[in-house]
N, CA, C and O atoms as a Tinker XYZ file with bonds, in Angstrom:
   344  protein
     1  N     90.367000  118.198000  133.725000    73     2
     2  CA    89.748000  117.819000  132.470000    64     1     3
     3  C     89.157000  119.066000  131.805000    63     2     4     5
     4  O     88.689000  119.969000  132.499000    81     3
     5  N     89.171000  119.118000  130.607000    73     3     6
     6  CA    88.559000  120.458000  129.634000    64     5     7
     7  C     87.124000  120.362000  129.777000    63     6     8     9
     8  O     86.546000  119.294000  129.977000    81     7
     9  N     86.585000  121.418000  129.681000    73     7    10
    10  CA    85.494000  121.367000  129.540000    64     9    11
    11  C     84.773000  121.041000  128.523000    63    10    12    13
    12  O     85.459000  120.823000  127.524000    81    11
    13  N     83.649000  120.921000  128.376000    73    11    14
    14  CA    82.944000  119.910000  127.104000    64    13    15
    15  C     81.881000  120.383000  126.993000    63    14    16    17
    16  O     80.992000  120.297000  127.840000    81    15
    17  N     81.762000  121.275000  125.342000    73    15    18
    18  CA    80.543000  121.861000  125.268000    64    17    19
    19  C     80.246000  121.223000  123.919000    63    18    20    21
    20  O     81.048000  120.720000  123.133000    81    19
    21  N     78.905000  121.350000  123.812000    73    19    22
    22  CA    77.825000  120.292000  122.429000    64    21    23
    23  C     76.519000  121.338000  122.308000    63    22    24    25
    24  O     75.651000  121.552000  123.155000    81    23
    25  N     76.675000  121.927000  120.949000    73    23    26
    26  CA    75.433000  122.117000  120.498000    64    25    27
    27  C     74.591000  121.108000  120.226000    63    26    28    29
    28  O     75.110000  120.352000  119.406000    81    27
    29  N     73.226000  120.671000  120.645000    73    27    30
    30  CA    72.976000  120.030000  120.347000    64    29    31
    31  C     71.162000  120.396000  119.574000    63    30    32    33
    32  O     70.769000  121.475000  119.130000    81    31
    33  N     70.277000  118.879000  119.665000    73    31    34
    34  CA    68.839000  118.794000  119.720000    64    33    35
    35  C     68.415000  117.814000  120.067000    63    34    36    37
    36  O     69.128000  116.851000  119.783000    81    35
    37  N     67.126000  117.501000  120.818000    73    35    38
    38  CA    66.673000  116.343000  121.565000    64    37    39
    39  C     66.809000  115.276000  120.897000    63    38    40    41
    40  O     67.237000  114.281000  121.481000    81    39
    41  N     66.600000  115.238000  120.013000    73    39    42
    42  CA    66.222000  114.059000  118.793000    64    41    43
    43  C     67.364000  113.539000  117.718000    63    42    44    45
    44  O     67.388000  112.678000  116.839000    81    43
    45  N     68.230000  114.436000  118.205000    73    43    46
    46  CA    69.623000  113.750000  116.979000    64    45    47
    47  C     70.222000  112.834000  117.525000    63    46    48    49
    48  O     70.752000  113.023000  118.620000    81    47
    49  N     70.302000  111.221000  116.677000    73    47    50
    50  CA    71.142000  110.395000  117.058000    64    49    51
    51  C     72.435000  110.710000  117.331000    63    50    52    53
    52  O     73.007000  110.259000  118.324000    81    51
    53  N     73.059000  111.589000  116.390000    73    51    54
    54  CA    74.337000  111.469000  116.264000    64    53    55
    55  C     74.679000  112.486000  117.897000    63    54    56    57
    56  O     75.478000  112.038000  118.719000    81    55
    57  N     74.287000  113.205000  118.024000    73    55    58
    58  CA    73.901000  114.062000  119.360000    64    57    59
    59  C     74.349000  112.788000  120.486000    63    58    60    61
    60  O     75.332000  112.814000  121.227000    81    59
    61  N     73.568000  111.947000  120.401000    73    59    62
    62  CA    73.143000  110.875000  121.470000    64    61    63
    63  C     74.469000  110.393000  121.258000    63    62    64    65
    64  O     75.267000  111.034000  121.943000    81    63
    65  N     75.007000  109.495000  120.560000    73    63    66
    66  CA    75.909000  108.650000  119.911000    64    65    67
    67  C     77.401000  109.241000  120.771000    63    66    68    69
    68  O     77.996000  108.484000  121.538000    81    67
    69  N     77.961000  110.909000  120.472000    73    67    70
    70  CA    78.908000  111.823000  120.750000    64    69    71
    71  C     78.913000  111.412000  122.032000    63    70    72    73
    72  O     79.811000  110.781000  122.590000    81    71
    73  N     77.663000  111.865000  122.592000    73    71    74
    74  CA    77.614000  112.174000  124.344000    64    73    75
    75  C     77.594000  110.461000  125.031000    63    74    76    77
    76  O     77.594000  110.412000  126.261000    81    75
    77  N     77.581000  109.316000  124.383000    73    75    78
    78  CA    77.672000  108.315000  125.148000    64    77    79
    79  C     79.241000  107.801000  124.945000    63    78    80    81
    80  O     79.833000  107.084000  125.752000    81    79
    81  N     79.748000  108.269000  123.804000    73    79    82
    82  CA    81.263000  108.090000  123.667000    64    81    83
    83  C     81.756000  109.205000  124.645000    63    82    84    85
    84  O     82.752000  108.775000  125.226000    81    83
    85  N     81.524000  110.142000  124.946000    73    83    86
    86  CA    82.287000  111.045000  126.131000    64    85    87
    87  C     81.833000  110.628000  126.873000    63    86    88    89
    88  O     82.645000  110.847000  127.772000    81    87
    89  N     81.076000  110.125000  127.295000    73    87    90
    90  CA    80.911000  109.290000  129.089000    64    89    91
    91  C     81.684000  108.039000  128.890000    63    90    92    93
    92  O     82.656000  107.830000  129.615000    81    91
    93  N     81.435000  107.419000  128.221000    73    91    94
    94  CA    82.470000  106.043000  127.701000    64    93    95
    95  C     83.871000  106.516000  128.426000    63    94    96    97
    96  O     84.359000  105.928000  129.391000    81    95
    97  N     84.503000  107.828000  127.712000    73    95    98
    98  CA    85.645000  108.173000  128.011000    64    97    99
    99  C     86.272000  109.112000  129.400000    63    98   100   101
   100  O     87.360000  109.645000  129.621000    81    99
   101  N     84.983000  108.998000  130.172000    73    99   102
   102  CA    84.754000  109.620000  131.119000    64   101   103
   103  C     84.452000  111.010000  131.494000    63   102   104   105
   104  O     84.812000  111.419000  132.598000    81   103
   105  N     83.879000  111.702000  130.745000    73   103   106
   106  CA    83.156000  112.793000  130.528000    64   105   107
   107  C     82.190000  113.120000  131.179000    63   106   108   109
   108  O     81.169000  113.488000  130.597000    81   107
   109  N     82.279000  113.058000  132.930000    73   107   110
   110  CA    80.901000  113.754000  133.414000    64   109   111
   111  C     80.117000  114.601000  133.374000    63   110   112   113
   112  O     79.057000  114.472000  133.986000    81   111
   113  N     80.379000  115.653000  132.689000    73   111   114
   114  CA    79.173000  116.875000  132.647000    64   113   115
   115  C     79.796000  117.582000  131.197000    63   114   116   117
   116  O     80.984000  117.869000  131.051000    81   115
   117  N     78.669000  117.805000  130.111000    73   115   118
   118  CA    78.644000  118.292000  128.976000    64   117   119
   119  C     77.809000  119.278000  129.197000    63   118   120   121
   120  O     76.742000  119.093000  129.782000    81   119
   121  N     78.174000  120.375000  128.781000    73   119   122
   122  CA    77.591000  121.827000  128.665000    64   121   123
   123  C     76.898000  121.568000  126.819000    63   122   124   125
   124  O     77.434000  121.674000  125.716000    81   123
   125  N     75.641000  121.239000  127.223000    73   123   126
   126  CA    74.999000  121.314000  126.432000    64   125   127
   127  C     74.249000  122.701000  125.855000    63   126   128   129
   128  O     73.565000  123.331000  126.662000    81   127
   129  N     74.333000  123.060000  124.845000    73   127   130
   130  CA    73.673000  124.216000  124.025000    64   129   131
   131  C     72.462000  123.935000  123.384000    63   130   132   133
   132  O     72.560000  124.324000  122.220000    81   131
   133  N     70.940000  123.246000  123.686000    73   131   134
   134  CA    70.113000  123.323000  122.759000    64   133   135
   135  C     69.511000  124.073000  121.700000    63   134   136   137
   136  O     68.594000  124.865000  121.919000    81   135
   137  N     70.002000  123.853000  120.519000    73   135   138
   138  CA    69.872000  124.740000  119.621000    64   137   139
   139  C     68.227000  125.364000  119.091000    63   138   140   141
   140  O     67.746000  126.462000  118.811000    81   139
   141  N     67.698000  123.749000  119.169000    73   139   142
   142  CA    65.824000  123.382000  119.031000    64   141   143
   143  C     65.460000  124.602000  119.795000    63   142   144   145
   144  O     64.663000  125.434000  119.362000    81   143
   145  N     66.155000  124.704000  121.118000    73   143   146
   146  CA    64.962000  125.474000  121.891000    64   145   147
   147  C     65.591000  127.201000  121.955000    63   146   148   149
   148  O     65.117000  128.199000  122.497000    81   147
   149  N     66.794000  127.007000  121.178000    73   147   150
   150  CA    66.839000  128.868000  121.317000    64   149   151
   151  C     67.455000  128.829000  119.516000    63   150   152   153
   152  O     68.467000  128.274000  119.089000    81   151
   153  N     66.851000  129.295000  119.076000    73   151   154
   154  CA    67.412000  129.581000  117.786000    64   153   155
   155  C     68.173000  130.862000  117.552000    63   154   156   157
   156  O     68.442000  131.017000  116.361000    81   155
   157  N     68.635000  131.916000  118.422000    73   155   158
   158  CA    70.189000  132.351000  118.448000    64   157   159
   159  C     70.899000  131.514000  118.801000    63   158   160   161
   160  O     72.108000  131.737000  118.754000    81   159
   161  N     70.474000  130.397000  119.228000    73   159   162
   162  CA    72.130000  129.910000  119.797000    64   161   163
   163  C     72.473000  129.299000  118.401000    63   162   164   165
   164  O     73.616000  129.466000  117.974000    81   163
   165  N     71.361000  128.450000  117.500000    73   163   166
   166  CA    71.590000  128.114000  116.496000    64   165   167
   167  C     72.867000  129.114000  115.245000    63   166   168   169
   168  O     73.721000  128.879000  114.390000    81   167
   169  N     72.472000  129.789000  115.652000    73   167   170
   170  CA    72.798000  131.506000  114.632000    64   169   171
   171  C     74.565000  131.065000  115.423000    63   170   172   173
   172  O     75.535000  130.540000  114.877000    81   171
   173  N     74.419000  131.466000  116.619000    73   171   174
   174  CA    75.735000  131.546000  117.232000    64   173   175
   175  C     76.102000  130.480000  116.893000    63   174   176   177
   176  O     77.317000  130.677000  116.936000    81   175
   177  N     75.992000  129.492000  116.585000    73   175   178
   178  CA    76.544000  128.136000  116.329000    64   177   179
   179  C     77.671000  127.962000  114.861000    63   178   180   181
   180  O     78.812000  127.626000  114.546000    81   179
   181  N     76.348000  128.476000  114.302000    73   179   182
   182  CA    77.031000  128.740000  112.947000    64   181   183
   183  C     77.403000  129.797000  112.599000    63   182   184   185
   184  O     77.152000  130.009000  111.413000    81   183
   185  N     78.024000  130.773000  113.229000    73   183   186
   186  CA    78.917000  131.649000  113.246000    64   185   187
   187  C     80.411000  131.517000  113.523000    63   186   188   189
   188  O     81.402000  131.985000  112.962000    81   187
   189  N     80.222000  130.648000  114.674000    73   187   190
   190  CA    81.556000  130.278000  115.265000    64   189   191
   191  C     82.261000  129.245000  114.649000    63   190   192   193
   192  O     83.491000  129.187000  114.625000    81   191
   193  N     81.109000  127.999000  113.889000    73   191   194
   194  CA    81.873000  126.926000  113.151000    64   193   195
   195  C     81.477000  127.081000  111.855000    63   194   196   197
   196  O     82.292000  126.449000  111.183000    81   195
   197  N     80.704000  127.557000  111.179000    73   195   198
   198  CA    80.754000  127.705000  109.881000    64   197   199
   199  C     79.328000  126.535000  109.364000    63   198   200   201
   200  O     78.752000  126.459000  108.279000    81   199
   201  N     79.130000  125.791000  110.576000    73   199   202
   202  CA    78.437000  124.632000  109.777000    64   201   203
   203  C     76.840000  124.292000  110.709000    63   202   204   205
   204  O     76.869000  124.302000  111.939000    81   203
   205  N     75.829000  124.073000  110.126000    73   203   206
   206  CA    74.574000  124.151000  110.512000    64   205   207
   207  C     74.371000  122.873000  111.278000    63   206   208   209
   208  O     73.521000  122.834000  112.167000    81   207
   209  N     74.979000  122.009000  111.033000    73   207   210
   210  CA    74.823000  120.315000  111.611000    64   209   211
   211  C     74.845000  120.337000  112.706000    63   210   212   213
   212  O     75.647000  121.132000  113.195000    81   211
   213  N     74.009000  119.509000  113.647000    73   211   214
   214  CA    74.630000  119.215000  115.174000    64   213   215
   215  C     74.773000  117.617000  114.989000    63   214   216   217
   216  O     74.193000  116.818000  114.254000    81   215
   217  N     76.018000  117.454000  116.186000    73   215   218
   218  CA    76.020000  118.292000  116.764000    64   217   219
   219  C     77.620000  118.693000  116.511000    63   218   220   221
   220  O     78.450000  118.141000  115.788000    81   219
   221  N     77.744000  119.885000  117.395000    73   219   222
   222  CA    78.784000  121.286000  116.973000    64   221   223
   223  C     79.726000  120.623000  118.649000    63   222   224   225
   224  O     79.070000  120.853000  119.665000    81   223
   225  N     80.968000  119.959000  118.869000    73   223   226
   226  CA    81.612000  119.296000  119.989000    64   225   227
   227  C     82.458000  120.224000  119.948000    63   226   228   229
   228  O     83.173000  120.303000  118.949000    81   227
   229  N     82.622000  121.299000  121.169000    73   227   230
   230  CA    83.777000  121.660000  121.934000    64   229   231
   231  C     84.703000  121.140000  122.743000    63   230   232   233
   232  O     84.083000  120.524000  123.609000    81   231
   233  N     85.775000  121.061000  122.919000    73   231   234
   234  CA    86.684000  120.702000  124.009000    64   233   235
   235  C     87.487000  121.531000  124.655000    63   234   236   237
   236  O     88.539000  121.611000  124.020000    81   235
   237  N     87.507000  122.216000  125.650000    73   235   238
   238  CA    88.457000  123.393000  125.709000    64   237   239
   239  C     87.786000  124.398000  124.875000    63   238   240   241
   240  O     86.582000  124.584000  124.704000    81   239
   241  N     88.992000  125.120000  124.303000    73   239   242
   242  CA    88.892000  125.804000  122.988000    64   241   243
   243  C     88.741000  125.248000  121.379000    63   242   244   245
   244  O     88.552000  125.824000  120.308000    81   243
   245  N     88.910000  123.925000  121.753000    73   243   246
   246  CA    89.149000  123.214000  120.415000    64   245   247
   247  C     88.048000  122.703000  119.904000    63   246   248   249
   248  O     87.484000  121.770000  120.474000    81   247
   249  N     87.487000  123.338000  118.535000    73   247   250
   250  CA    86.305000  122.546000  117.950000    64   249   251
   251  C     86.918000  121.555000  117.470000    63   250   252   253
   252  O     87.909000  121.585000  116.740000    81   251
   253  N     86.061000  120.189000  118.062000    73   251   254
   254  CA    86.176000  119.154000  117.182000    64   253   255
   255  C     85.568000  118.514000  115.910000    63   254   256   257
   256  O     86.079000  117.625000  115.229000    81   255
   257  N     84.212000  119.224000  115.691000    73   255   258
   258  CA    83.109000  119.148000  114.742000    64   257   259
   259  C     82.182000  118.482000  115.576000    63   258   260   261
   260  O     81.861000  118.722000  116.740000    81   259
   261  N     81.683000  117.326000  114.541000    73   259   262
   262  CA    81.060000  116.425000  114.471000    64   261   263
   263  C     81.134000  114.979000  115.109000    63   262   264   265
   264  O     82.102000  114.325000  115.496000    81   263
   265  N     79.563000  114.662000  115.082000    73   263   266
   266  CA    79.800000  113.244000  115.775000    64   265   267
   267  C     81.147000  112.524000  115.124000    63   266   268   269
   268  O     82.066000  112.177000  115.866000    81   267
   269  N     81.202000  112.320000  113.662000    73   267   270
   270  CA    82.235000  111.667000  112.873000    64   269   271
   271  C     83.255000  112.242000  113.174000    63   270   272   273
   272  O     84.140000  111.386000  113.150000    81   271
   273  N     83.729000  113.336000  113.487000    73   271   274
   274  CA    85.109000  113.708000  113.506000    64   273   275
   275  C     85.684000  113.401000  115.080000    63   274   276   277
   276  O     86.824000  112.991000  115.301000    81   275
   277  N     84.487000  113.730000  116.311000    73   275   278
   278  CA    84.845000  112.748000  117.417000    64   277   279
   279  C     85.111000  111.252000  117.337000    63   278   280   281
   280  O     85.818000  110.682000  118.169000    81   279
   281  N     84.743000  110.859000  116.695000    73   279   282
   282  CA    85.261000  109.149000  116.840000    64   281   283
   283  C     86.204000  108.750000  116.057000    63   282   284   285
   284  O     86.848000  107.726000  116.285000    81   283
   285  N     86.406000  109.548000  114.992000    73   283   286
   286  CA    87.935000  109.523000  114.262000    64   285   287
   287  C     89.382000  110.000000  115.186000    63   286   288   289
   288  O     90.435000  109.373000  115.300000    81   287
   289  N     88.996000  111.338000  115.779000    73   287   290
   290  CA    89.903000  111.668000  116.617000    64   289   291
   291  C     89.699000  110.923000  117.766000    63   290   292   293
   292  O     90.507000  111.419000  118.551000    81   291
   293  N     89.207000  110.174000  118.256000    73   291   294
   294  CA    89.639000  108.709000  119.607000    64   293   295
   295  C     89.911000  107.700000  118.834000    63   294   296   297
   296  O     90.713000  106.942000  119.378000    81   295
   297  N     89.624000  107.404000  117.918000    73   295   298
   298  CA    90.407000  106.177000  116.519000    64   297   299
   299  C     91.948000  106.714000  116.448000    63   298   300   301
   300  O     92.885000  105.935000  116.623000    81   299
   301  N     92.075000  107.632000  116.270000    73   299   302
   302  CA    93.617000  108.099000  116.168000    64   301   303
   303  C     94.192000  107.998000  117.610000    63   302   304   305
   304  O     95.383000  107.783000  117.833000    81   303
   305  N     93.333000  108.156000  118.479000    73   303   306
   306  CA    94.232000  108.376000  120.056000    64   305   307
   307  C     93.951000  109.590000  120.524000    63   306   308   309
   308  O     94.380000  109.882000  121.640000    81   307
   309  N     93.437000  110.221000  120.028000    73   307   310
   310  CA    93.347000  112.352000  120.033000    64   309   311
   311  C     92.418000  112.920000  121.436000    63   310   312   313
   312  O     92.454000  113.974000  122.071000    81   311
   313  N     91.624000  111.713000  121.553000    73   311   314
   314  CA    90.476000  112.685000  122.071000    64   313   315
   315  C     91.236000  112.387000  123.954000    63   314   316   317
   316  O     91.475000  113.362000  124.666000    81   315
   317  N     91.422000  111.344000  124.307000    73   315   318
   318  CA    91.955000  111.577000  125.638000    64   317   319
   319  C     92.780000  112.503000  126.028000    63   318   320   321
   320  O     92.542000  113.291000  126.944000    81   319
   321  N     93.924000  112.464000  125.280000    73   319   322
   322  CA    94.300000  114.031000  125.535000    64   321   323
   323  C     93.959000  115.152000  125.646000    63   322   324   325
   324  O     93.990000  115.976000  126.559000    81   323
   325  N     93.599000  115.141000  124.570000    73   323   326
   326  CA    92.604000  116.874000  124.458000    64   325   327
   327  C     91.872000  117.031000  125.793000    63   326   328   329
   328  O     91.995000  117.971000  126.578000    81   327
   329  N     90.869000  115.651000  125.954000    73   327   330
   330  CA    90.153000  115.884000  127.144000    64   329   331
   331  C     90.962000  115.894000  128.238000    63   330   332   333
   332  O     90.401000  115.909000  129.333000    81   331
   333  N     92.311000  115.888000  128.189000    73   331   334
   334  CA    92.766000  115.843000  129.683000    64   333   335
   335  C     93.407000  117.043000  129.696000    63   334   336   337
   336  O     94.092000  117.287000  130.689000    81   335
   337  N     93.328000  118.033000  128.621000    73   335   338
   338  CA    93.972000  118.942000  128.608000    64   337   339
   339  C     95.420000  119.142000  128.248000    63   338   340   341
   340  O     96.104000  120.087000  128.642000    81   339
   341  N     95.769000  118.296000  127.568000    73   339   342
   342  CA    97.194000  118.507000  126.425000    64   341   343
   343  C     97.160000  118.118000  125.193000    63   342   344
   344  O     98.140000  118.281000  124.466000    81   343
């Protein structure tokens, strides 16, 4: 399985929302990035994706965005794969 990284912050629903749909889909361990508590990582965040929002969903190499763009891509069928690594 790919690995699974999430910028995140304690307090964002949509944060919460992402990470219970990847356990849903069987996602045991998310490499979480708290952004709240280091603000370079914030900086690094939005360097790498362009966009200030969390949360920021890695898969592999593949940014997926956003909470919304994770549940569109498992609406399409997208995200099991990816997470299984094809």
């Amino acid at each position: 399985m790919n690995v699974v990284r999430m910028y995140t912050t304690q307090v964002c629903p949509y944060c919460l929302r992402a990470k219970a749909l990847l356990k849903q889909r069987g996602v045991a361990r998310i490499d979480e990035v708290r952004v709240d508590l280091d603000p370079q990582q914030r900086d690094k965040m939005i360097e790498i994706t362009g966009r200030r929002t969390v949360p920021q969903i890695f898969i592999g190499d593949t940014h997926v965005g956003g909470c919304d763009e994770l549940i569109a891509l498992d609406q399409r069928g997208g995200l099991m794969p990816l997470l299984a690594g094809g």
